[in-house]
C-alpha positions in Angstrom: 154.6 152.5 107.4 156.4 150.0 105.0 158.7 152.7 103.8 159.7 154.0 107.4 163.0 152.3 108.1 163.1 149.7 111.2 163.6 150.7 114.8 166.4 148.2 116.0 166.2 147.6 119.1 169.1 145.6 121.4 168.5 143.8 124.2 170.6 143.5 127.2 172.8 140.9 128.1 170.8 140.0 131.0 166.6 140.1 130.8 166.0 139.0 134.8 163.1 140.5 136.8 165.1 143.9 136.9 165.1 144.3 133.2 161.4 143.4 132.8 159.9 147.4 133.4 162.9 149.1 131.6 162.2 146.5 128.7 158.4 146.9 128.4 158.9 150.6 128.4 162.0 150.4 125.5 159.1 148.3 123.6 156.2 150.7 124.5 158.2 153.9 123.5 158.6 152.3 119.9 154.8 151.2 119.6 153.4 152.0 115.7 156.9 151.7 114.3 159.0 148.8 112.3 160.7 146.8 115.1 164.0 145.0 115.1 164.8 143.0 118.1 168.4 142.4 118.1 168.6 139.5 120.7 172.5 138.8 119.6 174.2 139.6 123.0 171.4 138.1 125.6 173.1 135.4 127.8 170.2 134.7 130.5 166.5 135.1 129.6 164.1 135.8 132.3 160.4 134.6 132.5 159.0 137.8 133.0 161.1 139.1 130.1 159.9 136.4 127.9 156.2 137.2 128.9 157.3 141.4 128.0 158.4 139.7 124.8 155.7 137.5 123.8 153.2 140.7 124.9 155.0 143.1 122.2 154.6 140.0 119.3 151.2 139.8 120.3 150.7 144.2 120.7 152.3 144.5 116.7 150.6 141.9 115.7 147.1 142.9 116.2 148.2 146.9 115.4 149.8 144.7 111.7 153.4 146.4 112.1 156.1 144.2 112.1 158.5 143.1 115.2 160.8 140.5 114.4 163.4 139.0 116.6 166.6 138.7 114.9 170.3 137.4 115.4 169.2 135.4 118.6 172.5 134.4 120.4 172.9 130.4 121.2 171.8 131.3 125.4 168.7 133.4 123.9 167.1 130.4 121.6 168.2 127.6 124.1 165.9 129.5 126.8 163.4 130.7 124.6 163.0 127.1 124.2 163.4 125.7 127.5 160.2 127.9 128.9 158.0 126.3 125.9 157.7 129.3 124.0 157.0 129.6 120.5 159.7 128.9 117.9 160.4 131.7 115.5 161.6 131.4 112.0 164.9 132.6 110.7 163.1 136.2 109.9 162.7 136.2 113.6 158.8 135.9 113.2 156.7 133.4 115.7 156.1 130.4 113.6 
């Protein structure tokens, strides 16, 4: 699985309540591979979103394939924050 190239994924520029399904099945649909989330164009972050988020960390973590968020925009980390979610490192992994 180490050799297989990453999946990048891009999220949308809005994660609200409507985004939350198509977003957990984006995730779901890449389950078991190498998984870049590019989070550089998201300007409003949703609760529920965070929660799909937070799920899929949790999901390739416990299957040991990596998801990393990467290239977080300014908007994306300020609300990441502002729910008290974890802080990720600048490999985009939870730290």
């Amino acid at each position: 699985m180490s050799d297989a190239a990453p999946v990048v994924l891009t999220l949308s520029p809005v994660l609200d309540l409507k985004a939350a399904e198509p977003l957990k099945a984006e995730l779901l649909a890449h389950r078991g591979r190498v998984l870049v989330v590019d989070a550089s164009g998201v300007e409003r972050l949703g609760g529920l979103c965070l929660q799909v988020l937070l799920s899929a960390l949790s999901l390739w973590r416990q299957d040991e394939i990596n998801l990393r968020l990467a290239y977080p925009s300014d908007s994306f980390s300020e609300q990441w924050a502002a729910f008290g979610a974890p802080a990720f490192d600048s490999e985009g992994a939870l730290a």
